[in-house]
C-alpha positions as CSV (number, residue, x, y, z in Angstrom):
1,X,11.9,-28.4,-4.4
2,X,11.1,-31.4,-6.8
3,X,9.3,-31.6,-9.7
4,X,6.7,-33.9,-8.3
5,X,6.2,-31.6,-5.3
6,X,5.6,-28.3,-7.4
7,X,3.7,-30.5,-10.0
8,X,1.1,-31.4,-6.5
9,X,0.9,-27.9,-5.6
10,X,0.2,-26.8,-9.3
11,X,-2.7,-29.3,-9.2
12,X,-4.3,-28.8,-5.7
13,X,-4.3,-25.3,-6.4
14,X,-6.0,-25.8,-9.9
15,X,-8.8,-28.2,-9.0
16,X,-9.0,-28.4,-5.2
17,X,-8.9,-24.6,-3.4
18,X,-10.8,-26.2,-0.5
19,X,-7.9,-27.6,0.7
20,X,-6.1,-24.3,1.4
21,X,-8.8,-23.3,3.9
22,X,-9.0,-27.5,5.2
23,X,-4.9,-26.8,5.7
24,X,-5.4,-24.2,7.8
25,X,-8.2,-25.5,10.0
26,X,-6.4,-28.7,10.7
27,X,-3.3,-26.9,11.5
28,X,-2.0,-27.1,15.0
29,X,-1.6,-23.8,16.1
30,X,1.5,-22.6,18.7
31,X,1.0,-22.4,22.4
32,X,2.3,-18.7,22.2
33,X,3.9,-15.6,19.8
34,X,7.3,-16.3,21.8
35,X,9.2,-20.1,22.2
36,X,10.4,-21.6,25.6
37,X,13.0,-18.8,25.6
38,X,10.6,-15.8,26.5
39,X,12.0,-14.8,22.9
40,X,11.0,-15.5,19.4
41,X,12.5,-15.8,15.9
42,X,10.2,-14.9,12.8
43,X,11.5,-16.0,9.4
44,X,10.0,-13.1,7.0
45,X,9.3,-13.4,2.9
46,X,6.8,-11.0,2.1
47,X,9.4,-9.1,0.0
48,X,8.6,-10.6,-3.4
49,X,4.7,-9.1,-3.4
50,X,6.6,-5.6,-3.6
51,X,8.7,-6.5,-6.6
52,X,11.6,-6.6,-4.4
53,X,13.1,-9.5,-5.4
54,X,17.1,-9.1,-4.9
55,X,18.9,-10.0,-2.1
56,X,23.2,-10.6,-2.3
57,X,23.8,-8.4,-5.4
58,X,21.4,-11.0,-7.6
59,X,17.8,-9.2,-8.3
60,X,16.4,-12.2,-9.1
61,X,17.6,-14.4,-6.1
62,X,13.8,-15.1,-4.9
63,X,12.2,-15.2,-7.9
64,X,12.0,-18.9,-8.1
65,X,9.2,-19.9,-6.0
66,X,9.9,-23.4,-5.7
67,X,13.4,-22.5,-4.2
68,X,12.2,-20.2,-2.3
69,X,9.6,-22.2,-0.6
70,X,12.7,-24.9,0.4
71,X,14.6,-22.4,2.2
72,X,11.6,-21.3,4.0
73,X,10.8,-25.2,5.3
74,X,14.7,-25.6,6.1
75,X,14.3,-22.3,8.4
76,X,11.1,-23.7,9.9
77,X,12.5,-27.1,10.5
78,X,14.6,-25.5,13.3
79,X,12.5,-25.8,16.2
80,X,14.0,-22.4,17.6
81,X,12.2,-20.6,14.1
82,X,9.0,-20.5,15.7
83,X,7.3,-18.5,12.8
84,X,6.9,-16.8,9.7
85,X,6.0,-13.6,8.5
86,X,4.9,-13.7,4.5
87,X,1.8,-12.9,2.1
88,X,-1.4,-15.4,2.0
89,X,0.1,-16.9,-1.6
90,X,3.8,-18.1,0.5
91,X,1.7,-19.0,3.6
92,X,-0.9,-21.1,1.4
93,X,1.6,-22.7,-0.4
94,X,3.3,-23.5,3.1
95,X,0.3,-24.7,4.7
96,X,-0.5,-26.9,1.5
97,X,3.4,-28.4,2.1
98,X,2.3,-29.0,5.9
99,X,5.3,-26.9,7.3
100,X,3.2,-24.2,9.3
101,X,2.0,-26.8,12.5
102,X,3.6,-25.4,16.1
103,X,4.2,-22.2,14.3
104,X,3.1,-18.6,15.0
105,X,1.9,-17.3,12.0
106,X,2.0,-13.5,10.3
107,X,-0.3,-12.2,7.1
108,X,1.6,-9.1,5.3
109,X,-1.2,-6.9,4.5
110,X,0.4,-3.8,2.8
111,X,2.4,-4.4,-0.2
112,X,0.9,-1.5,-3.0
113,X,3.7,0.3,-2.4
114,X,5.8,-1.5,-5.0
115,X,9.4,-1.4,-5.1
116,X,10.7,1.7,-6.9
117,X,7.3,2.9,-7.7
118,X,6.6,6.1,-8.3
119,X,3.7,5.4,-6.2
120,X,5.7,3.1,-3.3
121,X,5.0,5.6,-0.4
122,X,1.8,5.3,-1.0
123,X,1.4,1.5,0.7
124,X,-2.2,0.4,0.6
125,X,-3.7,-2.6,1.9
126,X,-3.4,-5.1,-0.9
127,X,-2.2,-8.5,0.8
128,X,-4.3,-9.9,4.0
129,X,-6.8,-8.3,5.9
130,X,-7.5,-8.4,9.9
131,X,-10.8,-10.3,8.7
132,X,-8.8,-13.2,6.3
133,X,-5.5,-13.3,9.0
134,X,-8.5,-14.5,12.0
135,X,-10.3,-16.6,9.3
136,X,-7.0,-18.5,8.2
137,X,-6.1,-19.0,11.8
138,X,-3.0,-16.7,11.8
139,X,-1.6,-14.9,14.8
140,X,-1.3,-11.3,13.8
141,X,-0.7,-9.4,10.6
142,X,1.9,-7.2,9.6
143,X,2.1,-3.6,7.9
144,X,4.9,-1.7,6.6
145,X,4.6,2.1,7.6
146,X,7.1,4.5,6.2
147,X,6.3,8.0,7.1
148,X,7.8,10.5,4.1
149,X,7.2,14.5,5.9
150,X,8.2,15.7,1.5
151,X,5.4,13.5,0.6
152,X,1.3,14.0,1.5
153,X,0.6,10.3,0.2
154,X,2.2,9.3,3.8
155,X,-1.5,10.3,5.8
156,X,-3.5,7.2,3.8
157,X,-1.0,4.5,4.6
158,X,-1.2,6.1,8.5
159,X,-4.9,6.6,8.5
160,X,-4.8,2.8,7.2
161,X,-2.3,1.1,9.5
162,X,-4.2,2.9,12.0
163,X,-7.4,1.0,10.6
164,X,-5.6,-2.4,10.9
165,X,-4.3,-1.9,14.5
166,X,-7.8,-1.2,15.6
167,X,-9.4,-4.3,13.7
168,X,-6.5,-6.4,14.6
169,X,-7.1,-5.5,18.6
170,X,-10.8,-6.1,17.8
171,X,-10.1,-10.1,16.8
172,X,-7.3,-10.3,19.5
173,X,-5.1,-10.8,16.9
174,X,-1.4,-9.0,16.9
175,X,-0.6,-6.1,14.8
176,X,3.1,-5.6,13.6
177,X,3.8,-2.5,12.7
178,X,7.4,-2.1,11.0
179,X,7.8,2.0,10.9
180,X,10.1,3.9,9.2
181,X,11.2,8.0,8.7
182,X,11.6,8.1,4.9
183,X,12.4,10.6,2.7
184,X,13.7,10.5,-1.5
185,X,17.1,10.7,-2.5
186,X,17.8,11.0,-6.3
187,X,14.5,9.3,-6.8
188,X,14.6,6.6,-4.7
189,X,12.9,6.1,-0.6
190,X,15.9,5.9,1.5
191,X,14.9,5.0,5.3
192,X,16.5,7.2,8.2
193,X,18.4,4.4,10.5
194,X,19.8,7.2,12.7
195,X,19.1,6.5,16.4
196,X,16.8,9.8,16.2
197,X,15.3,8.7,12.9
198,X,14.1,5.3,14.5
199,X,13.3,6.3,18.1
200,X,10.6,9.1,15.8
201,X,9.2,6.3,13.5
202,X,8.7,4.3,16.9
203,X,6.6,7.3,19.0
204,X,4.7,8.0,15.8
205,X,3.9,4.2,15.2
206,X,3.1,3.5,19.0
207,X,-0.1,5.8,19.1
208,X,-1.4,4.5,15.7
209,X,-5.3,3.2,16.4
210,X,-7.8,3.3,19.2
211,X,-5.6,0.7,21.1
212,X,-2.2,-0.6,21.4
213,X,-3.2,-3.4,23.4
214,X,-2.1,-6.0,20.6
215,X,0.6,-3.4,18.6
216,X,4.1,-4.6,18.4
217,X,6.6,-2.8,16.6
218,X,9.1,-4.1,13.9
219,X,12.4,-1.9,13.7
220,X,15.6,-1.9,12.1
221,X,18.8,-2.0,14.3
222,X,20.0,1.4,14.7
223,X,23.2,3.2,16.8
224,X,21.6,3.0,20.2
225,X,19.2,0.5,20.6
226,X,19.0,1.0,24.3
227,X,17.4,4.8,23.4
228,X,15.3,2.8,20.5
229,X,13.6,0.3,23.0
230,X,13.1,3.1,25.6
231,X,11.0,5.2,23.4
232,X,8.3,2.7,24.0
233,X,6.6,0.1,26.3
234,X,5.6,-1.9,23.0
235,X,7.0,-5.2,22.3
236,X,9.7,-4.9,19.7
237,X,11.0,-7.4,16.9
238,X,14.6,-6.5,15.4
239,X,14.4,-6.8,11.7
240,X,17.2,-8.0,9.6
241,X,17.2,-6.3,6.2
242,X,20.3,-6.5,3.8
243,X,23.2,-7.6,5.9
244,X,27.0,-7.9,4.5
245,X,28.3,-9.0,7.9
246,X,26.2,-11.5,9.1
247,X,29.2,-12.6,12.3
248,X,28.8,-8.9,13.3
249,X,25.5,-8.1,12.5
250,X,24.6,-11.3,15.2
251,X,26.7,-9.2,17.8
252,X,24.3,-6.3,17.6
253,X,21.2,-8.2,17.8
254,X,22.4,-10.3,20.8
255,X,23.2,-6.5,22.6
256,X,19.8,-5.8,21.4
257,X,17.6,-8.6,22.8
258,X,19.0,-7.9,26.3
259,X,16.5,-5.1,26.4
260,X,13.3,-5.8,28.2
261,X,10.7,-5.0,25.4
262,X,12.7,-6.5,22.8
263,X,11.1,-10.0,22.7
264,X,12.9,-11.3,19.5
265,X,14.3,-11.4,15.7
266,X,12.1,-10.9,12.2
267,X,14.9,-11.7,9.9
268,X,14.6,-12.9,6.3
269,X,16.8,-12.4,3.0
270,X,19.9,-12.6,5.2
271,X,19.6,-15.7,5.9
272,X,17.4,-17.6,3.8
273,X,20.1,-16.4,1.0
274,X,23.3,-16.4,2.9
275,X,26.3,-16.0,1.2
276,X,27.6,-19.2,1.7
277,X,24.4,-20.9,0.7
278,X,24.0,-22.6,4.0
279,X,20.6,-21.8,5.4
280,X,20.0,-24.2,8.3
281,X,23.8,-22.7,9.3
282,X,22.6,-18.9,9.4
283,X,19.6,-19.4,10.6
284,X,21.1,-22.1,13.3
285,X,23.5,-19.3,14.3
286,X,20.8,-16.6,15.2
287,X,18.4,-19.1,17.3
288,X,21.5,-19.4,19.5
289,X,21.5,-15.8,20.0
290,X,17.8,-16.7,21.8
């Protein structure tokens, strides 16, 4: 980003806030959650309000803000990106830069449970509300749910997701819930990717709140997708996580949006920091999968 850009941001956010909330009300919201294709492709960057801030074998690779937010606008400059999924600091800072018009929209709303915490199963509701997400004008928010059976602290992030879903469904707002079986290996939350592993997360997640009317569910690629999708009526994004093969890691996905309920891609890290460095490239590749 240059100097002069960052230096504008620096001051509108030091002595005029208004304009955050004047951003968001001019903005020119999209038609619908999914693009011409019946499909839709979410660029995500809420990883950084975690502490999780390595992607490619550099844990530092999104620290830079200002490089961060450039790789988000080339993604959204593809008119197949259709949105973003990211914390009300990256989404201000995007609405300040004008890049959010025509796009659906996505607050993260849990991110307490930091990155190699001691604490991180424990993932309360620090980012976005269902209350700031309608007031902003966003479409939906999202909430990370990993479910440890070793661990009690699990119930309170349930009992909250459970919360958001409802007041989510009460503004008409979308809630996406990204589930995972988790357990700790050597210290660490390791996620269960097994076919069984996800296909659990999924039933567990799908009767979270009063409603699922407006619930769709975020999950990880797993063995057989085709058993994944069927373990629920609930619209499903494919997330992208760390991938080393990006060529074959396209394959799968492509396989996977064949399935009825699986109406699109949240992918972030893997391509907004590709290997090659190319991001309008990667993420060019994967809206041709839609």
């Amino acid at each position: 980003m240059r100097r002069d850009e960052l230096a504008e941001l620096a001051r509108t956010r030091l002595m005029d806030p208004a304009a955050i909330r004047k951003a968001a009300d001019a903005r020119k919201r999209a038609a619908s959650p999914v693009g011409p294709s019946g499909k839709c492709f979410i660029i995500a960057a809420d990883h950084p309000a975690r502490g999780a801030l390595g992607t490619g074998g550099d844990p530092m690779a999104m620290a830079d803000r200002g490089d961060l937010l450039d790789r988000l606008r080339t993604a959204l400059e593809n008119p197949g990106c259709n949105g973003v999924l990211a914390t009300a600091d990256i989404l201000e800072d995007l609405l300040l830069l004008g890049a959010l018009d025509g796009k659906v929209v996505f607050g993260s709303m849990n991110r307490g449970g930091l990155a190699g915490a001691s604490f991180e199963i424990d993932d309360r509701f620090t980012g976005m509300s269902a209350e700031s997400v309608a007031r902003m004008g966003f479409d939906g928010g999202k909430m990370l749910t990993r479910i440890d059976y070793g661990d009690d602290r699990t119930a309170p992030t349930l009992e909250a997701t459970a919360h958001a879903v409802d007041a989510l469904a009460d503004r008409g707002l979308i809630a996406m819930v990204e589930p995972f079986i988790s357990r700790r290996e050597g210290g660490k939350v390791v996620n269960d990717l097994t076919t069984e592993g996800v296909v659990k997360s999924v039933a567990i997640a799908s009767g979270l709140g009063s409603t699922s009317a407006y619930t769709w569910l975020k999950v990880p690629t797993a063995p057989d997708m085709e058993r994944v999708a069927a373990a629920s009526t609930l619209p499903m994004v494919i997330l992208g996580g760390e991938v080393a093969d990006l060529e074959a890691q396209r394959k799968s996905w492509g396989s996977s949006l064949s399935l009825p309920n699986v109406v699109g891609l949240t992918v972030g890290r893997s391509l907004l920091y590709p290997a090659d460095g190319d991001v309008a490239g990667a993420v060019d590749a994967v809206v041709s999968l839609l």
